[in-house]
C-alpha positions in Angstrom: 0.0 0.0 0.0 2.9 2.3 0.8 5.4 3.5 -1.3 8.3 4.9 0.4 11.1 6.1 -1.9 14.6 4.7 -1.9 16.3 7.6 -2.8 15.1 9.5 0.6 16.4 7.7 3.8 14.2 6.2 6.0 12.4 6.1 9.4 12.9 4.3 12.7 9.4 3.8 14.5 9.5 3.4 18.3 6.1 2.0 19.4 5.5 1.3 23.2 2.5 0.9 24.8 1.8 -0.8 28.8 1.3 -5.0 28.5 -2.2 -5.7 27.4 -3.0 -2.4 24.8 -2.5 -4.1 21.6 0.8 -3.1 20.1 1.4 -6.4 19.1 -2.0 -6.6 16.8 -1.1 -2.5 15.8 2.0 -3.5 14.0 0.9 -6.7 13.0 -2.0 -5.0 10.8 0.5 -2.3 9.6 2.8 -4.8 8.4 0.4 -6.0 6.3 -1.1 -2.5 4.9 2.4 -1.7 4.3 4.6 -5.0 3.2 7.6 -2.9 2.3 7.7 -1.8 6.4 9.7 -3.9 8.2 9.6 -5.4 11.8 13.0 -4.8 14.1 14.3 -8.3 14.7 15.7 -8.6 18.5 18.6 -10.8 19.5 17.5 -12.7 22.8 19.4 -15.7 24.6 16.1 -17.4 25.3 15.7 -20.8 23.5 13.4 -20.7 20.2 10.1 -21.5 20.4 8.6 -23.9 18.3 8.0 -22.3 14.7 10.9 -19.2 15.5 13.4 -19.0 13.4 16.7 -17.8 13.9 17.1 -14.2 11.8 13.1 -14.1 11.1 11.7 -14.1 14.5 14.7 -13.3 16.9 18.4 -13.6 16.7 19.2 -16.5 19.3 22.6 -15.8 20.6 24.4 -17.9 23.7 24.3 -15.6 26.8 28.6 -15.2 26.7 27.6 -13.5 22.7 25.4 -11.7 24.1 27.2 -10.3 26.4 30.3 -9.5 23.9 28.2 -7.5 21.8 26.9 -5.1 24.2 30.4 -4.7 25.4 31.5 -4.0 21.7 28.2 -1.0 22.2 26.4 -2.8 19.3 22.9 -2.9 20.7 20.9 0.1 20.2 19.2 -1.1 23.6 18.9 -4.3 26.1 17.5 -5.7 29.0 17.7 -8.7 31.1 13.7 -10.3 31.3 13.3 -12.9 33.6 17.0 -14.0 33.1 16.7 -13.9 29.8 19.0 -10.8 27.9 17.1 -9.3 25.0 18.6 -6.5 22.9 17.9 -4.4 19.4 21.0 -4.7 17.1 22.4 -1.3 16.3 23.6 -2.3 12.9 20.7 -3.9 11.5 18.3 -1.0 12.0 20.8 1.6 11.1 21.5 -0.1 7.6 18.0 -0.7 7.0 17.1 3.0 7.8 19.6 4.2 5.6 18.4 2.5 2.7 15.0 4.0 2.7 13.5 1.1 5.1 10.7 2.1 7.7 11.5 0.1 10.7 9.1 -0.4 13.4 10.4 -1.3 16.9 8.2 -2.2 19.7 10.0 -1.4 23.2 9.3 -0.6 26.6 9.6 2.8 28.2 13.3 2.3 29.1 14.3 0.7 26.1 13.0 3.9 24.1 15.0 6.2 26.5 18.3 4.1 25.8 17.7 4.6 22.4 16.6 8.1 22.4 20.1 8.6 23.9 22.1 6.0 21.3 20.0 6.6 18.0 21.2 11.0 17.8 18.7 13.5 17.5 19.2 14.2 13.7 18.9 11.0 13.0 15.0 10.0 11.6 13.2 8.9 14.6 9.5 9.0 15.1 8.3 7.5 19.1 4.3 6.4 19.2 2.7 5.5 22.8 -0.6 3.6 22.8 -2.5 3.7 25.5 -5.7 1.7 27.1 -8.9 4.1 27.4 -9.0 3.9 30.9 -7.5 1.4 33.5 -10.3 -0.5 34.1 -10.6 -1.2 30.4 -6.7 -2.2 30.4 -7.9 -4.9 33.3 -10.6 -6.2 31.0 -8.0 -6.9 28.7 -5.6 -8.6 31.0 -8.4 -10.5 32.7 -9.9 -11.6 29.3 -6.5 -13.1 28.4 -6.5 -15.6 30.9 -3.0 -16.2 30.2 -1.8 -14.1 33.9 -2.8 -14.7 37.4 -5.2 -12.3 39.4 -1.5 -11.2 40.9 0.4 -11.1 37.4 -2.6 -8.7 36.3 -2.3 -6.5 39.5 1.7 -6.2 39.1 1.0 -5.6 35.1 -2.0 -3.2 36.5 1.3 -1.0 38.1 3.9 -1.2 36.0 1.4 0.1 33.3 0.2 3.2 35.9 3.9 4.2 35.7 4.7 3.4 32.4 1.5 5.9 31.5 3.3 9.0 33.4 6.1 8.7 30.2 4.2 9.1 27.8 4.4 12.5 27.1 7.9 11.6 26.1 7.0 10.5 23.3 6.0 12.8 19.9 2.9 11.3 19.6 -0.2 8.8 21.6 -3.0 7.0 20.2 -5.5 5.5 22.5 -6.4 2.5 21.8 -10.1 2.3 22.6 -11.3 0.6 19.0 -7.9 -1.8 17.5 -8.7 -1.0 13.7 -9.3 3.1 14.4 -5.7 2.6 16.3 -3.9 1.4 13.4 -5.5 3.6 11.1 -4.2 7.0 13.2 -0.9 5.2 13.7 -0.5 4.7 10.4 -1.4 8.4 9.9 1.3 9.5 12.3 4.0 7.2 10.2 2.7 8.9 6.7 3.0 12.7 8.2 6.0 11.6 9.4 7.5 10.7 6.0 5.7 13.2 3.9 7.8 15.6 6.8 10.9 14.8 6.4 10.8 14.7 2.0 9.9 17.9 2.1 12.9 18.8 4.0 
């Protein structure tokens, strides 16, 4: 659907959003309106899961090459989950970018602020934060899942309270009360973006 010129260079998309408000189904859908957008593919030293592949899905690295590469500063930004490292490779989405590749990057709150800091402010950069229409509604959600406990929902319940207070960090938020309405202003965001920066 999208037809973003070669000769101009791209656009790194940083999309967060608090556990439960749909950024995974967002860029999923933009993905498909736009095939020629691209999906930032994480190294991780967790073990695949059954239909991931390595360099599609993740990059599965041992935990000692993980390690090495974020002391050689080659990870735009990392984190240690549940004992698990994950991190976004600096070269990847810098070579992509430069050819005239929109690269979307889904990313918690302090894995946009290390990259805010890394990426360089003239560099083309565009941060999205979706959020629930209401708390409650974010609950719903959670509890509709039924893949948490009463307790994972509470502690998901806080972390998303805080992670709502950085959201004016970011350029832009879209709340997320109707999924196909989100993607539709996202995707907005992303074109006036774009149209932006080649008319500079």
């Amino acid at each position: 659907m999208s037809n973003n010129p070669k000769n101009q260079q791209g656009l790194l998309v940083v999309l967060s959003a608090p556990s439960g408000c749909g950024k995974t189904s967002v860029v999923e859908r933009l993905l498909i309106r736009h095939p020629d957008w691209m999906r930032s593919v994480s190294v991780t030293t967790r073990l695949p899961r059954m239909g991931e592949e390595h360099g599609s899905h993740y990059y599965f690295h041992s935990k000692d090459e993980f390690l090495k590469m974020k002391d050689r500063a080659e990870f735009l930004e990392w984190a240690e989950i549940y004992g698990q490292f994950y991190g976004t490779p600096k070269d990847f989405v810098s070579r992509q970018v430069d050819q005239g590749n929109v690269v979307i990057l889904t990313i918690d709150v302090q894995g946009s602020k290390q990259i805010q800091g890394i990426w360089g402010r003239d560099r083309p950069m565009l941060s999205v934060f979706v959020l629930p229409p209401s708390i409650k509604a974010l609950r719903e959600r959670l509890t509709n899942r039924n893949t948490e406990t009463p307790e994972e929902i509470e502690r998901r319940i806080s972390i998303a309270q805080d992670e709502i207070k950085a959201a004016a960090l970011y350029e832009k938020t879209v709340i997320n009360q109707n999924l196909d309405q989100a993607v539709l202003e996202v995707e907005e965001i992303i074109m006036n973006k774009l149209k932006e920066r080649s008319q500079t």
